[in-house]
C-alpha positions as CSV (number, residue, x, y, z in Angstrom):
1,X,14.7,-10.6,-24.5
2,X,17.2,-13.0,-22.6
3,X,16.0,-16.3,-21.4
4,X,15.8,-15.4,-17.3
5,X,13.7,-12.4,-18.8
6,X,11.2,-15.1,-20.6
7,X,11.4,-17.1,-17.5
8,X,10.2,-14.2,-15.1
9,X,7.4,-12.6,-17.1
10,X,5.9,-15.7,-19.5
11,X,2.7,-17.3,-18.2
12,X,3.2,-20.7,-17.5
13,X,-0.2,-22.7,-17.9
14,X,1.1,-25.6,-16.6
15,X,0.7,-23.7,-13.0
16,X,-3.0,-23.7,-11.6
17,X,-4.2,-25.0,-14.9
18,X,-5.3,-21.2,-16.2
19,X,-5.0,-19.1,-19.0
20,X,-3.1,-19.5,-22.0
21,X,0.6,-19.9,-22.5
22,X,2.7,-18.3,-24.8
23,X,4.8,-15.1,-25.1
24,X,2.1,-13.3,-26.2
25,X,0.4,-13.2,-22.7
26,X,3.7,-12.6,-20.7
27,X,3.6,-9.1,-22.8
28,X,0.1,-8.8,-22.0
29,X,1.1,-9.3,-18.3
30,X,3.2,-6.2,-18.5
31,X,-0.2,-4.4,-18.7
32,X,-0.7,-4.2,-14.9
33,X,2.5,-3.2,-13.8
34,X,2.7,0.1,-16.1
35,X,-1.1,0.8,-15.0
36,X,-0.2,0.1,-11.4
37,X,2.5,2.9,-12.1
38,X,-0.3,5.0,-13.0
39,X,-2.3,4.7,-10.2
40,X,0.0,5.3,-7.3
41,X,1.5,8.2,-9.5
42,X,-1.9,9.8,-9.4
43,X,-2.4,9.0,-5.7
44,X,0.3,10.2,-4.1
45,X,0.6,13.2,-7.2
46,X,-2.6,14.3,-4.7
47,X,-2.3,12.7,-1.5
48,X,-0.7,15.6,0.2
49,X,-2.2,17.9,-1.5
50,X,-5.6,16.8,0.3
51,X,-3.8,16.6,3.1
52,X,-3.4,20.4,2.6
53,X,-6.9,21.2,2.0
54,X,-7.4,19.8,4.9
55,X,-5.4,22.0,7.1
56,X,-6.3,24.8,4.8
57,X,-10.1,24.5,5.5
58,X,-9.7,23.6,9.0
59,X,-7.8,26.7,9.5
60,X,-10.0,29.1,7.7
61,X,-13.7,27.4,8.3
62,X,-13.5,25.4,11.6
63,X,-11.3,27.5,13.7
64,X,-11.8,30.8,11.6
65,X,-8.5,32.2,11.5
66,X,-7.3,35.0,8.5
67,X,-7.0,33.0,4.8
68,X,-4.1,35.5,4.6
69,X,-2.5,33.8,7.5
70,X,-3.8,29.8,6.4
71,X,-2.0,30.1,3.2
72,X,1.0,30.5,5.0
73,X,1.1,27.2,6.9
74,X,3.3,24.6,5.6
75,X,5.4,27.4,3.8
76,X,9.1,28.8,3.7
77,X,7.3,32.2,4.7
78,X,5.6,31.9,8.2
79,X,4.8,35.3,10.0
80,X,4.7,35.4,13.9
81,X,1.1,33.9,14.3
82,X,1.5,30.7,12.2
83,X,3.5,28.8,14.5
84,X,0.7,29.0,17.3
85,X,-2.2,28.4,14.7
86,X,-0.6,25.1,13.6
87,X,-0.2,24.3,17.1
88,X,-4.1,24.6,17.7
89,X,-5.4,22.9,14.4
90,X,-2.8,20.0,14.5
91,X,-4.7,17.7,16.7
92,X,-8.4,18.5,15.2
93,X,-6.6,18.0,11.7
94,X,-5.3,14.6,13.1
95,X,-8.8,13.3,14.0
96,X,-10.2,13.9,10.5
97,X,-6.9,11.6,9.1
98,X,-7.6,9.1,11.7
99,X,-11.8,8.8,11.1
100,X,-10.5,8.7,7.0
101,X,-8.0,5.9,7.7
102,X,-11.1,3.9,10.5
103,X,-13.2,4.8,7.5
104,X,-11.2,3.1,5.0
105,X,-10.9,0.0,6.9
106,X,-14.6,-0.8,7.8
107,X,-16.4,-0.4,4.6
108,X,-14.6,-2.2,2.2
109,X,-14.1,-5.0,4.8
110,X,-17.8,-6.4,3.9
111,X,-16.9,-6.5,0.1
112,X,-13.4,-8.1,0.5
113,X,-15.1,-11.0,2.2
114,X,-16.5,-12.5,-0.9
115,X,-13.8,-10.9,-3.5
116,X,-11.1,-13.8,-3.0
117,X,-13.4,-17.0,-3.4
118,X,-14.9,-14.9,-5.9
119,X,-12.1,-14.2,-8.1
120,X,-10.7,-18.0,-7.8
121,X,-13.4,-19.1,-9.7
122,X,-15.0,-16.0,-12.0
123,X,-11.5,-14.1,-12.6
124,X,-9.0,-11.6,-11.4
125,X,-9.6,-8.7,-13.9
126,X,-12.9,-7.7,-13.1
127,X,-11.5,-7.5,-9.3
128,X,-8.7,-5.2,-10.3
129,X,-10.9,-3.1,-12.6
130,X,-13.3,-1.9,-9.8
131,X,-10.0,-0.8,-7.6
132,X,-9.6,1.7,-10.1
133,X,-13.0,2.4,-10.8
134,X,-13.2,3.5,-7.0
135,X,-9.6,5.3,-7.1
136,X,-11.0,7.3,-10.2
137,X,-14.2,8.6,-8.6
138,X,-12.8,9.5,-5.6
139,X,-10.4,12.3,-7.3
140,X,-13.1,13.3,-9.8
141,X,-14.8,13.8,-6.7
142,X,-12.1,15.7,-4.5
143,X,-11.7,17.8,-7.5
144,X,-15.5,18.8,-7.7
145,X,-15.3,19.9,-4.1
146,X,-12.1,21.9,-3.9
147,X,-13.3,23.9,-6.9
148,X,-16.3,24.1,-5.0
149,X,-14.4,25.6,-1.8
150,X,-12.8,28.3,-4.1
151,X,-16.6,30.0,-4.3
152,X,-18.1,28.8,-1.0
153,X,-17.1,27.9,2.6
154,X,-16.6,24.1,2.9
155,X,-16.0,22.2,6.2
156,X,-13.0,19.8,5.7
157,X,-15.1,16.8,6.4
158,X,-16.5,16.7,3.3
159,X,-13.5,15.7,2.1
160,X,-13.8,12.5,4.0
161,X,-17.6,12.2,2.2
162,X,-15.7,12.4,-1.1
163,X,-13.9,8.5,0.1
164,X,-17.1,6.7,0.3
165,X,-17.7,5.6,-2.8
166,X,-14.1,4.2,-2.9
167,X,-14.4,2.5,0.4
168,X,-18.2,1.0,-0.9
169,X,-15.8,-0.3,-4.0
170,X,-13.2,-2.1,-2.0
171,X,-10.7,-0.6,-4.1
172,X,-7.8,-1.0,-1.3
173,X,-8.9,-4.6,-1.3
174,X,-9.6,-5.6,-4.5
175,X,-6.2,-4.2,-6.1
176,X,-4.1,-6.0,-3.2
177,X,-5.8,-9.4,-3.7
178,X,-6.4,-9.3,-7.4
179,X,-3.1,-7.9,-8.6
180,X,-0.5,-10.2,-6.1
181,X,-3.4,-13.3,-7.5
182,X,-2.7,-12.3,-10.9
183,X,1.1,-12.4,-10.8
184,X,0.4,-15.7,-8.6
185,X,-1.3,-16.9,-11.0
186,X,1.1,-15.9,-14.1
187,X,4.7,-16.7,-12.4
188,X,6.4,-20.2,-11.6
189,X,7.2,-20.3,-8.0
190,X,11.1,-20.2,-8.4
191,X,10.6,-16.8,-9.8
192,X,7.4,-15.3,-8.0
193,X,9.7,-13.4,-5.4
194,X,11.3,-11.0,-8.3
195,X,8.1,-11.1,-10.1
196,X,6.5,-9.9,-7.3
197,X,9.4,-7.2,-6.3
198,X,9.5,-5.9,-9.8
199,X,5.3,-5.3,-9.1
200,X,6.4,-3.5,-5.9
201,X,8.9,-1.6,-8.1
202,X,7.0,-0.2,-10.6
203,X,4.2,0.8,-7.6
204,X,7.4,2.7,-6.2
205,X,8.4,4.1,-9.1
206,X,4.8,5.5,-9.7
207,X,4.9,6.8,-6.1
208,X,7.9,8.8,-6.8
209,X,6.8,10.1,-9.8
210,X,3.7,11.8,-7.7
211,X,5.5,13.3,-5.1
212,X,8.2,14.6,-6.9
213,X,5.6,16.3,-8.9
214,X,3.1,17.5,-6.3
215,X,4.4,20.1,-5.2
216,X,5.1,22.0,-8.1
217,X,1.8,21.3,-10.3
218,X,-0.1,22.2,-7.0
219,X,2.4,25.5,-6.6
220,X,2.1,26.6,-10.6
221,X,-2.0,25.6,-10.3
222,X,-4.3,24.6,-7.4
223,X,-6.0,21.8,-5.4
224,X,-8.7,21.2,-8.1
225,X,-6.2,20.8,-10.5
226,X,-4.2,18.5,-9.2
227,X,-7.0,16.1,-8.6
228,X,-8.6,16.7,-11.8
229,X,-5.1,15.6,-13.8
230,X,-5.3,12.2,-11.0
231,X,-8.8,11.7,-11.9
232,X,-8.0,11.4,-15.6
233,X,-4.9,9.7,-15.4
234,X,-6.5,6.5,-13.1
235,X,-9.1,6.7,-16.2
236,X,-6.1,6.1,-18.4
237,X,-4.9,3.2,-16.8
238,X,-8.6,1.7,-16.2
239,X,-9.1,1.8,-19.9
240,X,-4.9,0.4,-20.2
241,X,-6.4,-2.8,-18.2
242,X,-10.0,-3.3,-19.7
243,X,-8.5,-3.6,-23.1
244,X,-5.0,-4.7,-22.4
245,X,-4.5,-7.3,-19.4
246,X,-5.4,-10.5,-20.0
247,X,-7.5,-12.6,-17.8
248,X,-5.3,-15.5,-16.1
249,X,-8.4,-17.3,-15.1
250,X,-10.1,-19.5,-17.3
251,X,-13.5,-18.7,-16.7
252,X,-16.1,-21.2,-18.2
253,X,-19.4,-20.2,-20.2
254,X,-21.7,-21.4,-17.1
255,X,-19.6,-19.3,-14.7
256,X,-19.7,-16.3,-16.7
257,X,-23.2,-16.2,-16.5
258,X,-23.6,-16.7,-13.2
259,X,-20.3,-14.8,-12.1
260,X,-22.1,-11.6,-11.4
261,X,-24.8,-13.2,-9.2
262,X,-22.6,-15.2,-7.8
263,X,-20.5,-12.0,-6.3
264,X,-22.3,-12.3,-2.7
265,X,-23.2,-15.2,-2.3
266,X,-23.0,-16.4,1.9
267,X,-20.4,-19.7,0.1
268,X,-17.9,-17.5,-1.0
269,X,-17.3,-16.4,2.4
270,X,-17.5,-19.8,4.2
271,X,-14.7,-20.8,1.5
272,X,-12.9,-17.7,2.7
273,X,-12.9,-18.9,5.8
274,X,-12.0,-22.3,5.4
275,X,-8.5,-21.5,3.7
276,X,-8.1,-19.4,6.5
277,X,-9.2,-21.4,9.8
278,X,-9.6,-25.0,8.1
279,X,-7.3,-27.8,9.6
280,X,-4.1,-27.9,7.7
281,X,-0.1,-29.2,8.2
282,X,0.8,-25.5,7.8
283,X,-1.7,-23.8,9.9
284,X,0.8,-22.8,12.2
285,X,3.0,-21.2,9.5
286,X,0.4,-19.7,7.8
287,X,-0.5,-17.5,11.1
288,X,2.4,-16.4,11.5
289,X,3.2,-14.6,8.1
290,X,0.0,-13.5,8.3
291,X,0.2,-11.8,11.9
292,X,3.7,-10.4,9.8
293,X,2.2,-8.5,7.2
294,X,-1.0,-7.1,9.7
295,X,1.4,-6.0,11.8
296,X,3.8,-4.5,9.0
297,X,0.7,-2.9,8.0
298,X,-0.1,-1.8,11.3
299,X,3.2,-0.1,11.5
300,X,3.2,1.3,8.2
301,X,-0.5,3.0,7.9
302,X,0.0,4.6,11.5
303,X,3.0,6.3,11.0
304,X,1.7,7.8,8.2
305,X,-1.0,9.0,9.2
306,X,1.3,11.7,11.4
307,X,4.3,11.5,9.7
308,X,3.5,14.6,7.5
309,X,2.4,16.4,10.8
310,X,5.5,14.9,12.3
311,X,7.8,17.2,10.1
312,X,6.0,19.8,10.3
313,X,6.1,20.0,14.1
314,X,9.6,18.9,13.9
315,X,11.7,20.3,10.8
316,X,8.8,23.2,10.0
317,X,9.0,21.2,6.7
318,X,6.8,22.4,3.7
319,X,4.9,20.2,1.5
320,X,7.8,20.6,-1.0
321,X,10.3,19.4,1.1
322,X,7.8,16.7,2.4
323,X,7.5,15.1,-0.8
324,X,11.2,15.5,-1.9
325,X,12.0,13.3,1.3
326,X,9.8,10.6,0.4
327,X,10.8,11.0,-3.1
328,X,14.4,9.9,-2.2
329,X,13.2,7.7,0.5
330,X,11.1,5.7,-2.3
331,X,14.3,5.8,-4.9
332,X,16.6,4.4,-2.7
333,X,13.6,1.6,-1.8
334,X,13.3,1.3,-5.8
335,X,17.2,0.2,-5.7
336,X,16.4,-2.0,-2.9
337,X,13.8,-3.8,-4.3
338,X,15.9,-4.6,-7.2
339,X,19.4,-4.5,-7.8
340,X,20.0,-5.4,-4.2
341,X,17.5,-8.1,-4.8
342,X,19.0,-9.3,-7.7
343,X,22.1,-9.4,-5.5
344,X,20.6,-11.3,-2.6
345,X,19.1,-13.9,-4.3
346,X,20.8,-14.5,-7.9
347,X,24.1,-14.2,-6.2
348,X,24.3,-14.4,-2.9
349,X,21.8,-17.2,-3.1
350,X,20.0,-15.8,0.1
351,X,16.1,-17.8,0.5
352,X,13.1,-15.5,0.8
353,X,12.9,-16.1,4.4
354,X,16.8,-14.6,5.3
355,X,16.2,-11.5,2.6
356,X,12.7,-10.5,4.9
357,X,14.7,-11.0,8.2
358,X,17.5,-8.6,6.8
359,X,14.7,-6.0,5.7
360,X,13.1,-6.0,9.4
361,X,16.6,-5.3,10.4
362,X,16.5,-2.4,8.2
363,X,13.0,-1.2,8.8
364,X,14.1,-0.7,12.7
365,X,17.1,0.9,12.2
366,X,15.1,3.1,10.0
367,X,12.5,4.0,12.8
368,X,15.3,4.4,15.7
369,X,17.0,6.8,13.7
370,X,14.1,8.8,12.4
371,X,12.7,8.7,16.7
372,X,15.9,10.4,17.5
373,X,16.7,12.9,15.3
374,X,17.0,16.3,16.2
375,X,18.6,17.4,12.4
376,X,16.9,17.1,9.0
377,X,19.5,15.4,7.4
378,X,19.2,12.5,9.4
379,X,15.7,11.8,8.1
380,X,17.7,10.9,5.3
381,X,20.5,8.8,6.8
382,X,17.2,7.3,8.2
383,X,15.8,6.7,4.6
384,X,19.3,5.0,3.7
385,X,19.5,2.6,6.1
386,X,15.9,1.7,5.2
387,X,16.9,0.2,1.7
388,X,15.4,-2.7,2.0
389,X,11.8,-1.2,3.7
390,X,9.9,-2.4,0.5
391,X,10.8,-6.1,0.8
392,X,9.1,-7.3,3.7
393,X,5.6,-7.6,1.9
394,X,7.1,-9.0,-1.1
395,X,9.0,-11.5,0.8
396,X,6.2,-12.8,2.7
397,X,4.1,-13.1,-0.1
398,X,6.8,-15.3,-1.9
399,X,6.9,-17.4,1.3
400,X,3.1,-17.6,2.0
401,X,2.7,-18.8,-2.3
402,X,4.9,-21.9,-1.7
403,X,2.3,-23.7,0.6
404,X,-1.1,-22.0,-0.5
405,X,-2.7,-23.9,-3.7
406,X,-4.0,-22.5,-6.7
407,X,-7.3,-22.8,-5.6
408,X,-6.6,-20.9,-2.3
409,X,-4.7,-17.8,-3.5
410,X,-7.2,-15.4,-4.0
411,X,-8.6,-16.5,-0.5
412,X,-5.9,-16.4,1.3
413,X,-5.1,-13.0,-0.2
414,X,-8.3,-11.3,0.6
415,X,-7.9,-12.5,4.2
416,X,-4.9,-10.6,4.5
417,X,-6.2,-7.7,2.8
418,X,-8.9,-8.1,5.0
419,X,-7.0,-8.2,8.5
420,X,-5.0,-5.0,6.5
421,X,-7.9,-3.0,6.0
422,X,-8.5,-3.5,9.8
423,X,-5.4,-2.8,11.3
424,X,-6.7,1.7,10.6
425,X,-9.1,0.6,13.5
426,X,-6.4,-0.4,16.1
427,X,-3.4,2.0,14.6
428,X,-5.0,5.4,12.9
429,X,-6.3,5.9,16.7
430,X,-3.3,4.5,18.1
431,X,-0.9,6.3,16.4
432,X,-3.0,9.5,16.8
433,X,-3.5,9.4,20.2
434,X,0.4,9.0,20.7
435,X,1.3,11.5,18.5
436,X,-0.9,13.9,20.5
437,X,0.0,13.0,23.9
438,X,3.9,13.1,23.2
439,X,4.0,16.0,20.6
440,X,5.5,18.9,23.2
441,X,7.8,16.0,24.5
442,X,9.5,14.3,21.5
443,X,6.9,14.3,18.6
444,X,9.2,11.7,17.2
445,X,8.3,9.1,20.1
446,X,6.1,7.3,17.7
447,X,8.9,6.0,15.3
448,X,10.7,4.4,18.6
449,X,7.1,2.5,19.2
450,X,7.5,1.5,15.9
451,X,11.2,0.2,16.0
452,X,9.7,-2.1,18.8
453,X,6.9,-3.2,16.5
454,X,9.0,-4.0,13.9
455,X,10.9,-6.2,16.1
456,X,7.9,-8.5,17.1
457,X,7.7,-9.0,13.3
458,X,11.4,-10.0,13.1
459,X,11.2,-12.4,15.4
460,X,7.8,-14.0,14.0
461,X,10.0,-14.3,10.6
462,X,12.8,-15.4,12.7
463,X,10.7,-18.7,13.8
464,X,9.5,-19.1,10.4
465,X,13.2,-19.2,9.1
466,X,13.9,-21.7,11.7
467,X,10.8,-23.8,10.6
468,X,12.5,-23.8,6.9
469,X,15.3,-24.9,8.2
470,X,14.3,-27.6,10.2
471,X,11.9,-28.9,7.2
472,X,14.8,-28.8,5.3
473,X,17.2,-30.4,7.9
474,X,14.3,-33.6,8.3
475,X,14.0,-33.5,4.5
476,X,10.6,-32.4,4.2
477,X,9.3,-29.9,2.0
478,X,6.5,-27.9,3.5
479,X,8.4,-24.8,1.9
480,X,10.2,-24.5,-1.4
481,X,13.4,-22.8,-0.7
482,X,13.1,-19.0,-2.8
């Protein structure tokens, strides 16, 4: 392993006082990236495919139409009558994505409030470790029901019952804010922006892996299947982080009896929301990279949402060609995320600041194109030109980590995954509701809405660059230059 290697992945102990150093625990750190493969591999390996059930039952049980003519929706073999159905289930369909996406932002809203203070002081691991417990009993579950459906009539809401659990968990939460503390808390700071792309790139590379492979499991078997094999790989990587990651915490013998207790208790929220509202130099900066990343994921989880309907209504897409697209659009965002990393800041010597406000150039060309296409093969000039569309979380992150303490990191980061969770409130509906009212106009109008979006967060990242700069010009150092 080469030196830079060492320097990226070893644990330095020095940083936030935690853990132990040595290179046994930076190959113990490479526990959470393969099981963070795992995971999104499993999700999106099912993600349309529930998505499909969805339709599916909709079609057959809410608006009664043949099974003989369901099956054929989002296929290469429509018949005369498919067009029209599609046409009438589309919207309904849309409100059950929308109520799962509101869903998925309330619950695990309550839980998040006490996760970060919580996880500064009694650990990171047992935070990650109920993100997949909740990801692993929601499959189980989808995969009990859509056996089910195979014997009996089920309404497509049920499928939305199925997410409870995994809402009640937190498990969007708890993995954002206890994986990026993790690698906060294992990384020196001059290397926490490829520390934390390589994260992103494995989560990628996972994601890829599932959609390139959900359509033809789900085409050789069936739903049940499919979420069945999800279930019991997210078990897989549970057991890969009980045993195998490390905790980078040091968690004294007082605190570890008291730790579960101590989960929700009223203090870990009031120093949730003292890192977050409390007077500080930085405030100001702070704000805005946080309004960057709730608005990114604003942008991001309502296009979504109709994006798979979008194609549909567009291209007449199948789920097959669906996931293809976003298996290449994920590649290339793979290469992004690296090699054109490792040329943007090893060579090029480009901060973390001027890499995010090249990827919020590329994030709105991406949109603009996708809003006015009229072929398929643009979608994929689109997904080109969107190369660097991973890198603005990433980015961010590295920024925000250069003026947050040790002892705020896990706050700070359940804020934003709190605000994050939110943002399905304000955009499922949003995004919905556009989609709906524009779909016999442009059905693509939504991605132009977006473009505009994404500029607001270029130009919040545009006065943050000019804030480094200015620091830098007075000779201050309220940032450390990535």
């Amino acid at each position: 392993m080469s030196s830079s290697t060492e320097s990226l992945l070893d644990y330095d102990s020095s940083d936030h006082g935690r853990g132990i150093s040595g290179r046994s625990f930076a190959f113990r750190g490479l526990v959470l990236e393969p099981a963070v493969l795992l995971l999104f591999f499993s999700i999106d390996l099912s993600g349309v495919v529930i998505q499909n059930q969805i339709i599916f039952q909709t079609c057959t049980v809410v608006y009664g139409y043949n099974k003989s003519d369901c099956l054929l929706l989002g296929t290469q073999h429509p018949n005369h009558n498919t067009a029209q159905i599609e046409k009438d289930i589309q919207p309904y369909v849309a409100n059950i994505l929308m109520v799962r996406s509101v869903m998925d932002g309330i619950i695990p809203t309550f839980g998040a409030l006490f996760v970060g203070s919580w996880s500064d002081r009694f650990g990171r691991k047992p935070i990650i470790l109920t993100a997949f417990i909740g990801h692993s009993s929601l499959h189980i579950l989808c995969a009990i029901l859509a056996f089910a459906s195979t014997l009996y009539s089920i309404n497509p809401w049920y499928y939305i019952a199925m997410m409870v659990p995994k809402a009640i968990l937190s498990a969007e939460c708890s993995l954002k804010s206890g994986a990026l503390a993790f690698i906060t808390d294992v990384t020196e700071s001059s290397n926490r922006m490829l520390r934390l792309a390589v994260y992103e790139a494995f989560l990628y590379v996972g994601i890829v892996a599932g959609f390139l492979s959900s359509g033809p499991m789900f085409h050789a078997t069936n739903a049940y299947t499919v979420f069945a094999v999800s279930g019991g790989i997210i078990t897989m990587a549970l057991i890969m982080i009980w045993f195998g990651l490390k905790e980078s915490v040091r968690v004294s013998e007082i605190d570890q009896y008291i730790s579960a207790t101590g989960l929700f208790n009223w203090s870990q929220v009031e120093d949730l929301l003292e890192a977050a509202f409390g007077r500080r130099f930085d405030r100001g900066k702070l704000w805005l990279i946080i309004s960057t990343l709730t608005l990114t994921t604003f942008i991001v989880g309502g296009s979504a949402n109709v994006s798979f309907l979008f194609v549909r209504e567009k291209f007449d897409w199948t789920v097959s060609e669906y996931t293809l697209y976003q298996a290449v659009r994920i590649a290339i965002q793979i290469v992004g995320n690296t090699l054109i990393l490792l040329l943007l800041q090893k060579l090029l010597k480009l901060s973390a600041a001027s890499v995010v406000l090249l990827a919020y150039g590329s994030c709105i060309l991406d949109a603009v194109i996708i809003g006015t296409s009229s072929a398929s093969w643009e979608m994929y000039l689109a997904a080109g030109t969107g190369i660097l569309k991973g890198m603005p979380a990433p980015m961010c992150l590295a920024i925000l980590s250069t003026f947050v303490t040790s002892s705020e990191t896990g706050k700070i980061l359940s804020f934003v995954s709190i605000l994050q969770s939110l943002t399905p409130l304000a955009s499922a509906p949003f995004y919905t509701e556009l989609y709906s009212k524009t779909i016999d106009i442009n059905p693509g109008i939504f991605n132009l809405v977006s473009a505009g979006l994404y500029t607001i967060c270029f130009i919040f990242m545009t006065i943050i660059f000019a804030m480094i700069k200015r620091n830098q010009f007075r000779g201050t150092n309220d940032f450390t230059q990535e």
